[in-house]
C-alpha positions as CSV (number, residue, x, y, z in Angstrom):
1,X,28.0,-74.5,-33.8
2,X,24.6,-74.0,-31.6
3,X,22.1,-73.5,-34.4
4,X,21.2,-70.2,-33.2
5,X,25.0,-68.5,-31.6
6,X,26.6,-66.2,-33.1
7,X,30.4,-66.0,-33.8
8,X,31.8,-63.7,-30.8
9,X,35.5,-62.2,-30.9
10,X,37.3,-64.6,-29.0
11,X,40.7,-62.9,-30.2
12,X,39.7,-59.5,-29.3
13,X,39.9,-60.5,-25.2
14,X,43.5,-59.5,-24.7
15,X,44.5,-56.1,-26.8
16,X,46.3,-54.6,-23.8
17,X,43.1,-52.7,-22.4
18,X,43.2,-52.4,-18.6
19,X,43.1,-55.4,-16.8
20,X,42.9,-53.7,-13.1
21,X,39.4,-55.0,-12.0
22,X,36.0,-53.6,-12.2
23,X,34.5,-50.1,-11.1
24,X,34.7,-49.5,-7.4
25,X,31.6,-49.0,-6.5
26,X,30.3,-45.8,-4.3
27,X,28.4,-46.0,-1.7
28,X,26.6,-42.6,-2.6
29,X,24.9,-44.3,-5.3
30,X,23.3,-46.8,-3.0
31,X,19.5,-45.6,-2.2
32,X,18.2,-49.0,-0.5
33,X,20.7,-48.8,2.5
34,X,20.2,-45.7,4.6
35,X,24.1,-44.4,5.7
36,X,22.7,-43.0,8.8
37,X,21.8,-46.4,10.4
38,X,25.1,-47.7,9.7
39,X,28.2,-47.9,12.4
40,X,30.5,-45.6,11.8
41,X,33.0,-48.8,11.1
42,X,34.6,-48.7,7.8
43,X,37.0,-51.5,6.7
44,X,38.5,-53.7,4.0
45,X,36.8,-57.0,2.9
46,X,40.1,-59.2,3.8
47,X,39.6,-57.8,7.9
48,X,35.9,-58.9,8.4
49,X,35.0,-61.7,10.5
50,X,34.4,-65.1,9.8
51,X,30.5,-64.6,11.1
52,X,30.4,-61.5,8.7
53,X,29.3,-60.9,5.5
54,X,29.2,-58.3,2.8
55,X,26.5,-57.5,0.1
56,X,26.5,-54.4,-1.8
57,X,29.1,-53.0,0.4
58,X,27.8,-53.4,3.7
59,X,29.1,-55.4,6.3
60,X,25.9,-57.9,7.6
61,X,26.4,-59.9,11.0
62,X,25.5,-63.6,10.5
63,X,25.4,-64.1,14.5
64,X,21.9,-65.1,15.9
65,X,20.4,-64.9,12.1
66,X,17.8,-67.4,11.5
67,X,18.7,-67.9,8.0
68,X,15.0,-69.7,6.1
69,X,17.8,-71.5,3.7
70,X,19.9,-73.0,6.8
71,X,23.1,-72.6,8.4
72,X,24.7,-73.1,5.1
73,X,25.4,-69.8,4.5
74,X,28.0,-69.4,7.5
75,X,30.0,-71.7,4.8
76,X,30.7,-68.3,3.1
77,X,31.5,-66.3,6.2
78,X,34.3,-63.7,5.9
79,X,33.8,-63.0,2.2
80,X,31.8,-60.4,0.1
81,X,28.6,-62.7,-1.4
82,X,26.9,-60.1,-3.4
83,X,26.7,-62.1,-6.5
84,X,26.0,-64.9,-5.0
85,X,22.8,-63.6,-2.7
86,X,21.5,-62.0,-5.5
87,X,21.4,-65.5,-7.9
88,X,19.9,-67.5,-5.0
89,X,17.4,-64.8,-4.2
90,X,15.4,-64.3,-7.6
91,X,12.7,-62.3,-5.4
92,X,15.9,-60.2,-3.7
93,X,14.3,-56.6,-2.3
94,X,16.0,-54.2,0.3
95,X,14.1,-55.3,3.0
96,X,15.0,-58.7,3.0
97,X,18.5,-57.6,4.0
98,X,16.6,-55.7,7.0
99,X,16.5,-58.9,9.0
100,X,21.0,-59.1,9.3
101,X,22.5,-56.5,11.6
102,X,23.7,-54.3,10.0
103,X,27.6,-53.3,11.3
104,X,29.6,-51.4,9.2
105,X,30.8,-51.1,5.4
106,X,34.1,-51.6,3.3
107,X,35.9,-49.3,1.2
108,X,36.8,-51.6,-1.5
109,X,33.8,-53.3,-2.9
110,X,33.7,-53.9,-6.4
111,X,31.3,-54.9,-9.0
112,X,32.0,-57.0,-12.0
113,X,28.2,-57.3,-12.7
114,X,24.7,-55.3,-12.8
115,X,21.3,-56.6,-11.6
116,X,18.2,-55.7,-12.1
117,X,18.3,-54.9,-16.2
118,X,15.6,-54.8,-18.4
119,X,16.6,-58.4,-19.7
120,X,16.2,-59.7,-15.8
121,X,13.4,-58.3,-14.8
122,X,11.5,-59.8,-17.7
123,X,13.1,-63.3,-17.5
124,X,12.3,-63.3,-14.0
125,X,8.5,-62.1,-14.7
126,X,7.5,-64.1,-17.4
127,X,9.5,-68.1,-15.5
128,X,7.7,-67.1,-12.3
129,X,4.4,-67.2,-14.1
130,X,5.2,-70.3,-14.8
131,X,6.5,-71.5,-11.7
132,X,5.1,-70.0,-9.1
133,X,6.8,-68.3,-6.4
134,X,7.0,-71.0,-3.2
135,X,6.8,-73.7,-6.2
136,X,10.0,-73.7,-7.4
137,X,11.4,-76.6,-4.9
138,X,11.2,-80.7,-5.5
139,X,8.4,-82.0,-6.9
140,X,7.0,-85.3,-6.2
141,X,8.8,-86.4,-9.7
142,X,11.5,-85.0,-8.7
143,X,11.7,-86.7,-4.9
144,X,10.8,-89.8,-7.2
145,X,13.3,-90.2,-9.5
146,X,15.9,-89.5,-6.3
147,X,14.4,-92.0,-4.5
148,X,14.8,-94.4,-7.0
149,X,18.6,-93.5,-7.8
150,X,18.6,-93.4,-4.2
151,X,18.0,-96.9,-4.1
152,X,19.8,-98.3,-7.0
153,X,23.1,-96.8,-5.7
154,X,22.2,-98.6,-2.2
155,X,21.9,-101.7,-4.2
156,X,24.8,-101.7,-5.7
157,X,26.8,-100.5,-2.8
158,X,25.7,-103.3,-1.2
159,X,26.5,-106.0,-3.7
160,X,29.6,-104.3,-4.4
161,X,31.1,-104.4,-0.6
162,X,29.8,-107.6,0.4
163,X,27.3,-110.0,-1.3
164,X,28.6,-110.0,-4.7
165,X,32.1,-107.9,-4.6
166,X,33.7,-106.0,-7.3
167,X,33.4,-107.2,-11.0
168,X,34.3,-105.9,-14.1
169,X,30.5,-104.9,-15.2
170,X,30.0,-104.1,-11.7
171,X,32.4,-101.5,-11.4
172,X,30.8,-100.0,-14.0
173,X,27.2,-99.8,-13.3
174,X,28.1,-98.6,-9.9
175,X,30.3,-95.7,-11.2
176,X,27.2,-94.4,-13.4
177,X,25.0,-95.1,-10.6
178,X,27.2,-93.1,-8.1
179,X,27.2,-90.2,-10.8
180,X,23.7,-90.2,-11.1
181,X,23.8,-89.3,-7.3
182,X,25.6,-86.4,-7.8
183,X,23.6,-85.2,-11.1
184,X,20.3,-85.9,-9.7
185,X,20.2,-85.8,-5.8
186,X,22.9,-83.7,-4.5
187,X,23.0,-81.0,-6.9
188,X,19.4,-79.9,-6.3
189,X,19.8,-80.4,-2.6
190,X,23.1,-78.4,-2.1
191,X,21.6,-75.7,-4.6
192,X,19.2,-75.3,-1.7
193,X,16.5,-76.3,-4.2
194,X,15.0,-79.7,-3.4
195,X,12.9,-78.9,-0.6
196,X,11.7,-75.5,1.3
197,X,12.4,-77.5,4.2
198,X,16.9,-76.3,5.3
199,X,17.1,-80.2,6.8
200,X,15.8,-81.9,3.4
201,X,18.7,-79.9,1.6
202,X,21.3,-80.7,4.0
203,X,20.7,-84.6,4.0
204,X,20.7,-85.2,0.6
205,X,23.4,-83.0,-0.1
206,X,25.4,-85.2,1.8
207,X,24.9,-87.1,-2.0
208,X,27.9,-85.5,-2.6
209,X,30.1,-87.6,0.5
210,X,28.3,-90.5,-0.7
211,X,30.4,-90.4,-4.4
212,X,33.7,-89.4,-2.7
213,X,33.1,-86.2,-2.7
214,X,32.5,-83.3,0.0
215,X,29.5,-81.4,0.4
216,X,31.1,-78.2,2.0
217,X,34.0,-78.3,-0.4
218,X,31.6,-78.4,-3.3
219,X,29.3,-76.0,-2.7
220,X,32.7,-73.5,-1.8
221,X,33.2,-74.5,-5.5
222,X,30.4,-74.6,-7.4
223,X,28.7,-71.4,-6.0
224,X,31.7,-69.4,-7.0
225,X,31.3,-71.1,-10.2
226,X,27.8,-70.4,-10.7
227,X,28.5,-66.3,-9.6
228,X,31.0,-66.1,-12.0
229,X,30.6,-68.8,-14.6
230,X,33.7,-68.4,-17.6
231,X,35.2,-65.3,-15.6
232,X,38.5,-65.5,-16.2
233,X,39.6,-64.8,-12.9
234,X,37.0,-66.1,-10.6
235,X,35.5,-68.7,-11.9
236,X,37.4,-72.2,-10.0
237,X,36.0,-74.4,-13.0
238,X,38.1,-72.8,-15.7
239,X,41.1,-73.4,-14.6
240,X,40.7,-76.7,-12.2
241,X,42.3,-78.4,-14.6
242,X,45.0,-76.6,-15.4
243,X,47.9,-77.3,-16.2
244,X,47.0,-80.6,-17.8
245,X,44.1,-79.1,-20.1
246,X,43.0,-75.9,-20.7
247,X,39.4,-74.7,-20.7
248,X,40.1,-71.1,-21.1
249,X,41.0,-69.7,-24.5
250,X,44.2,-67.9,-24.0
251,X,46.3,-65.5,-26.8
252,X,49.6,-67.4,-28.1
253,X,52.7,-66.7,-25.8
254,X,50.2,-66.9,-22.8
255,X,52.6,-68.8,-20.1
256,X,49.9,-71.2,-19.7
257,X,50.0,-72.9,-22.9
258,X,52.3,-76.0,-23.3
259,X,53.0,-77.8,-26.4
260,X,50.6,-80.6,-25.7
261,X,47.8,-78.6,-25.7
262,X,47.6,-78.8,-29.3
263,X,46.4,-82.1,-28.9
264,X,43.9,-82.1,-25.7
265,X,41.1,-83.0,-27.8
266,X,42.3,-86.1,-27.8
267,X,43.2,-86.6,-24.7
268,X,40.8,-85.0,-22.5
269,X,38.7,-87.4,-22.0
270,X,41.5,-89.8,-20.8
271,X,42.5,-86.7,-18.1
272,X,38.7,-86.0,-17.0
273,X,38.4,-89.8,-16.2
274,X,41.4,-89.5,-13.1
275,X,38.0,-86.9,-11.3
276,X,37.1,-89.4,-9.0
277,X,40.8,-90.2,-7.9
278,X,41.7,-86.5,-7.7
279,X,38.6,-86.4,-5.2
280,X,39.5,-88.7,-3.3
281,X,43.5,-88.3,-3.0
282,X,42.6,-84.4,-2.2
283,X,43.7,-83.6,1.6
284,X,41.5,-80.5,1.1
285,X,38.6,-82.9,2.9
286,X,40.5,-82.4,5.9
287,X,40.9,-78.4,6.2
288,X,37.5,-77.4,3.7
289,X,39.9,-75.3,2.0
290,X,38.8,-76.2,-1.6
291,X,42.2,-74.9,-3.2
292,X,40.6,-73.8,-6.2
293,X,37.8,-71.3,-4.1
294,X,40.8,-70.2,-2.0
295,X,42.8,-69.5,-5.6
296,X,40.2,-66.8,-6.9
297,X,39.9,-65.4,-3.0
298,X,37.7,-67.1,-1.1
299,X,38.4,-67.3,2.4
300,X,37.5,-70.4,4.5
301,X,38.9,-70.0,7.6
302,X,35.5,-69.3,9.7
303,X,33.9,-71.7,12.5
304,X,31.6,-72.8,10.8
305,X,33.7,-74.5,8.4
306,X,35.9,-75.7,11.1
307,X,33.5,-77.3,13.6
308,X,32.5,-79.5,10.0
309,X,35.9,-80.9,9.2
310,X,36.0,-83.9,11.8
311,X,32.6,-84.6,10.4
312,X,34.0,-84.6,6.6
313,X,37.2,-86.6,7.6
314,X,34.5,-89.1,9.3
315,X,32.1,-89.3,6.3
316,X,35.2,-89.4,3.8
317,X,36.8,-92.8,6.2
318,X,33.1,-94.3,5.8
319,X,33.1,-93.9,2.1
320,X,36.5,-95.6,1.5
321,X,35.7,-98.0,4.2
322,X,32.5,-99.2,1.8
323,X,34.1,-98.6,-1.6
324,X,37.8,-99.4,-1.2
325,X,39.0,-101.6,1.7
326,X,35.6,-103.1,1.9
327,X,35.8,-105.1,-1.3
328,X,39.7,-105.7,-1.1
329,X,38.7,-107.6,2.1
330,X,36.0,-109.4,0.4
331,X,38.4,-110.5,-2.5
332,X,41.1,-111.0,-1.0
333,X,44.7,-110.4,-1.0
334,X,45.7,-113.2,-3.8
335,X,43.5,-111.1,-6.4
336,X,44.7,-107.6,-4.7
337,X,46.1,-106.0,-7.9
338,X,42.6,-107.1,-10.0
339,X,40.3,-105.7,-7.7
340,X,42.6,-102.8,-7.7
341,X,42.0,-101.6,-11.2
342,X,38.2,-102.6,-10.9
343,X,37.9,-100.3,-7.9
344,X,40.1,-97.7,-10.8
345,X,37.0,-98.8,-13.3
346,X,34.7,-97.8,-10.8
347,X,36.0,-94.5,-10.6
348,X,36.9,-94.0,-14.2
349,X,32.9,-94.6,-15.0
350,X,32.0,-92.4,-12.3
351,X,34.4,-89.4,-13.4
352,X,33.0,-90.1,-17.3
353,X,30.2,-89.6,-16.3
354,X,30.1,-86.5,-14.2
355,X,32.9,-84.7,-15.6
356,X,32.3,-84.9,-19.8
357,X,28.3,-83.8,-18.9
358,X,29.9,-81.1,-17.4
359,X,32.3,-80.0,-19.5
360,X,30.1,-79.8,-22.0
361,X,27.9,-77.1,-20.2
362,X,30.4,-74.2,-20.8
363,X,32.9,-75.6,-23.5
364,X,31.8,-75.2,-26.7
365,X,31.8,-73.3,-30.0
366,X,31.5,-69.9,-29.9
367,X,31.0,-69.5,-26.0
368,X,31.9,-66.6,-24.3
369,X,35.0,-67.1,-22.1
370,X,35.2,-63.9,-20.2
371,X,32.1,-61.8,-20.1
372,X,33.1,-59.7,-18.0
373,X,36.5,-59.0,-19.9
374,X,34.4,-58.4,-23.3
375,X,31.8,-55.7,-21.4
376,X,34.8,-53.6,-20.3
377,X,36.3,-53.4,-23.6
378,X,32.7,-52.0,-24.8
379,X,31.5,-49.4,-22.4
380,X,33.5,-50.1,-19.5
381,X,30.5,-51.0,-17.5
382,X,29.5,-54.0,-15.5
383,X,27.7,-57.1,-17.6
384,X,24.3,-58.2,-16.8
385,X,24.5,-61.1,-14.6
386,X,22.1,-62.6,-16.2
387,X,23.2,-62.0,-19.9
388,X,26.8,-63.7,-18.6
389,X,25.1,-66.5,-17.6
390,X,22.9,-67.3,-21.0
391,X,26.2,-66.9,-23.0
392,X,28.3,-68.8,-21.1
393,X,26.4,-71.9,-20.8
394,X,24.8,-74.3,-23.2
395,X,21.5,-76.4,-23.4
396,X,20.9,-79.7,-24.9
397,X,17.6,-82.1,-25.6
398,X,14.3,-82.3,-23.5
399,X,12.7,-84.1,-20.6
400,X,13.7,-87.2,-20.9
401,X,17.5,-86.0,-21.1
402,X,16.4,-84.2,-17.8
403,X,15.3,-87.1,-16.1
404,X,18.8,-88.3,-16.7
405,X,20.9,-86.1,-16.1
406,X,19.6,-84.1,-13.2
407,X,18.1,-81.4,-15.7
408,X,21.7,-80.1,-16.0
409,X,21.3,-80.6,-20.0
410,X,19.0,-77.4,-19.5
411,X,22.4,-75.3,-17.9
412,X,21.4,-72.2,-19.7
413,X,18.0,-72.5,-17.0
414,X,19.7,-74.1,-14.2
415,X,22.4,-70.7,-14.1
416,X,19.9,-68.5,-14.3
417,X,17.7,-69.9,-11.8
418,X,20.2,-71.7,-9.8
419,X,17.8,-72.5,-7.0
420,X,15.1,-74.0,-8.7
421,X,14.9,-77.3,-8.9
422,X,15.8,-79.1,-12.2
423,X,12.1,-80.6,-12.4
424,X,10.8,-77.2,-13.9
425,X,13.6,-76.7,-16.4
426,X,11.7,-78.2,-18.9
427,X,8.8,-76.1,-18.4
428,X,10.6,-72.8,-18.6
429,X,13.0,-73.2,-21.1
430,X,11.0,-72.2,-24.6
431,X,9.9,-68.6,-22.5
432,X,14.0,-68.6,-22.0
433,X,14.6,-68.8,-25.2
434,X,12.2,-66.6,-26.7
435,X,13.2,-63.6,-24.2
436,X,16.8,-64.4,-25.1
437,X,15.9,-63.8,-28.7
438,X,13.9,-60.8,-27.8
439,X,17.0,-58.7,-25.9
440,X,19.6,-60.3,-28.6
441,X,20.9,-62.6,-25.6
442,X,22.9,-65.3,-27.3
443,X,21.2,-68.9,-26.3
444,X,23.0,-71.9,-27.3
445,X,20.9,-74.6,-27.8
446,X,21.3,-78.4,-29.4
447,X,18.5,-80.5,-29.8
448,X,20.7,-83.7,-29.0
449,X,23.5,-83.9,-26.8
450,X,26.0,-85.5,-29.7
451,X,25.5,-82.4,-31.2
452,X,26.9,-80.3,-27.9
453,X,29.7,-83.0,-27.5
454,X,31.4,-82.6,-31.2
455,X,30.8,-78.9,-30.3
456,X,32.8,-79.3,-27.2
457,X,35.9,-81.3,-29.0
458,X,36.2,-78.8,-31.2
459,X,36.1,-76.0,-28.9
460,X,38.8,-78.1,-27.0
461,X,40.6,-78.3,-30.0
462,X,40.6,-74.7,-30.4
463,X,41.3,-73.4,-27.0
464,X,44.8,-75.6,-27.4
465,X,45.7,-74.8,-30.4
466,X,44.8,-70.9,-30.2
467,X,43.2,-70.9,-33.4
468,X,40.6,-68.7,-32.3
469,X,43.6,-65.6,-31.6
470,X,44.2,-66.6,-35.6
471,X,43.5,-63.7,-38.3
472,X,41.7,-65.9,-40.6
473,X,42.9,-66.7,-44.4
474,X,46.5,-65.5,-43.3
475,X,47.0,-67.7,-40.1
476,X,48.8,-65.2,-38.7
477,X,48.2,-64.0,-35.3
């Protein structure tokens, strides 16, 4: 247990209350949008165009916008992006929506969460006096350390594919060096917070190709994941792994469980180490339709995603070229089925690596699995964003843990200020915590990461077994 979290009511998620969604919202109650400038179009979020967007209602066209960020953002065409706009645009005002045209609005927008609280505005105030605003991107540490896992990862690549070929210790500095790609180069750069510069961003994001990977699949992924981190519905990461492990804590007689799931804390490490297979087996590289985006209702069927899928199916044939028929040549066919599970090992390091940091950044004692669900059941109004976002993660150690990991021990900072890169985390994270003590905002904090992994198997242990859903003394449910 986080020395500071409190025990929340796990058991309490599913009484029966109404599960039907969250408040429509109105568009009477909006007073930054002024109705009479707006077409007289009114539609449904499923019929807008693949070069439109909606935010607070409103239907924005994309076309002939000269996004700051990049042409990224067409990756989300067709889809309502409230949440996420407002978490990549800490310094969000009306008037920055001014520069879209405006075209219309839709009739069934919906809110699960609130911006703009008490708790926000103060968080925001008191990190951006710390890190200025215009500061928040790379640092030179930062475009350091990436050049230097950069290079490590070129290294090995090299010696792995031709001078040397794959070997046992080999295969497994290479997996860890691949990871460290993804944990301290891409990450930043397709968060959109390595550089001010949109080009920067996009070529290092392409990290994320270089680890067998896709770029445009993960950040369909992991921005849904970051706008609704733990919701039961939305969020892609809590239920990716489904039906082989369960992340989400759900009451006995759920369809979901299975009988094994009483024992996934022993076995989910085994599971998580298959990542790097499941990555590169996925067809999905072909259409950039990440299945678990689509699953939650995220459409990616617009131009701009299509005119990238020859370049992902190119990039993805490059990477097995280098990693995968490369040193099977280089072997040779007489020592086929050895080199075989060495290029497995490989993989199996890398997916260690990336996937049990991860999992510990949302999967522990006492965690809030639903925010959203929990809210309702109070007063039946949206949740602070931002509250969701400190209860739902987890931070672990200090700088040097940072320098590792790609300061994604510090997840309680990096969901808050998703695009800012890791190199401040450090700085910001003692004001964090002290304004999350201030509102009551449960911060979960471990001052080594051991301490978050036992956390984690146990949680794992308790979202199989149920024992959360358990009246306690009795057992019964």
């Amino acid at each position: 247990m986080p020395p500071n979290a409190e025990v929340t009511g796990l058991r309490h998620r599913f009484n029966g209350e109404d599960k039907d969604g969250p408040n429509v919202l109105e568009f009477s109650s909006r007073n930054d949008v002024d109705d009479a400038t707006v077409s007289t179009r009114t539609d449904l979020i499923k019929n807008i165009k693949g070069s439109e967007v909606v935010i607070d209602g409103m239907i924005y066209d994309l076309d002939g916008f000269n996004h700051p960020g990049g042409d990224s953002i067409k990756i989300f065409g067709g889809n309502d992006v409230t949440v996420q706009y407002k978490m990549i645009h800490p310094y969000h005002t009306p008037k920055h929506l001014q520069k879209m045209k405006l075209v219309g609005k839709v009739s069934d927008s919906k809110m699960d969460y609130i911006f703009d609280t008490d708790f926000e505005r103060e968080i925001k105030r008191e990190v951006f006096k710390i890190v200025k605003r215009g500061k928040e991107y790379g640092t030179y540490g930062y475009f350091f350390r990436a050049a230097i896992y950069i290079s490590i990862m070129a290294f090995l690549a090299y010696c792995w594919s031709t001078s040397v070929g794959p070997t046992w210790t080999l295969a497994i500095v290479y997996g860890i060096s691949q990871a460290s790609i993804g944990l301290n180069v891409q990450h930043d750069a397709n968060h959109g917070a390595a550089s001010r510069k949109a080009w920067i961003n996009d070529f290092l994001g392409f990290g994320a190709d270089m680890i067998g990977g896709c770029k445009w699949n993960w950040m369909c992924q992991h921005w849904t994941h970051h706008a609704y981190t733990n919701h039961l519905e939305k969020d892609p990461d809590s239920f990716n792994a489904e039906p082989m492990l369960l992340f989400n804590d759900y009451p006995h007689g759920d369809p979901m469980r299975k009988f094994y799931h009483n024992y996934q804390a022993f076995f989910f490490l085994p599971v998580l180490s298959f990542y790097w297979l499941s990555m590169i087996l996925n067809p999905q590289v072909a259409t950039l339709e990440h299945g678990g985006a689509a699953s939650v209702g995220l459409r990616m069927d617009n131009d701009f995603i299509k005119s990238r899928r020859s370049w992902a199916i190119a990039i993805r044939a490059f990477y097995v070229y280098i990693n995968i028929i490369k040193p099977i040549q280089f072997a040779g066919m007489g020592n086929l089925g050895t080199t075989i599970l060495q290029i497995l090992t490989m993989g199996a390091s890398e997916s260690l690596t990336l996937a049990v940091l991860f999992s510990l950044s949302h999967n522990f004692e006492n965690v809030e699995r639903d925010p959203v669900d929990t809210h309702k059941k109070g007063d039946g109004k949206p949740v602070c964003w931002f509250k969701s976002q400190v209860e739902t993660s987890s931070t672990y150690g200090g700088g040097i843990a940072g320098a590792l990991t790609g300061g994604l021990n510090f997840q309680v900072e990096h969901h808050l200020f998703p695009r800012m890169c890791s190199a401040h985390y450090p700085y910001i994270a003692p004001k964090v915590r002290e304004i999350c003590k201030k509102h009551g905002v449960r911060y979960a904090y471990y001052p080594f990461v051991w301490q978050n992994f036992i956390s984690t198997v146990k949680y794992m242990h308790q979202a199989g077994t149920g024992s959360n859903w358990m009246k306690p003394l009795s057992g019964d449910l």
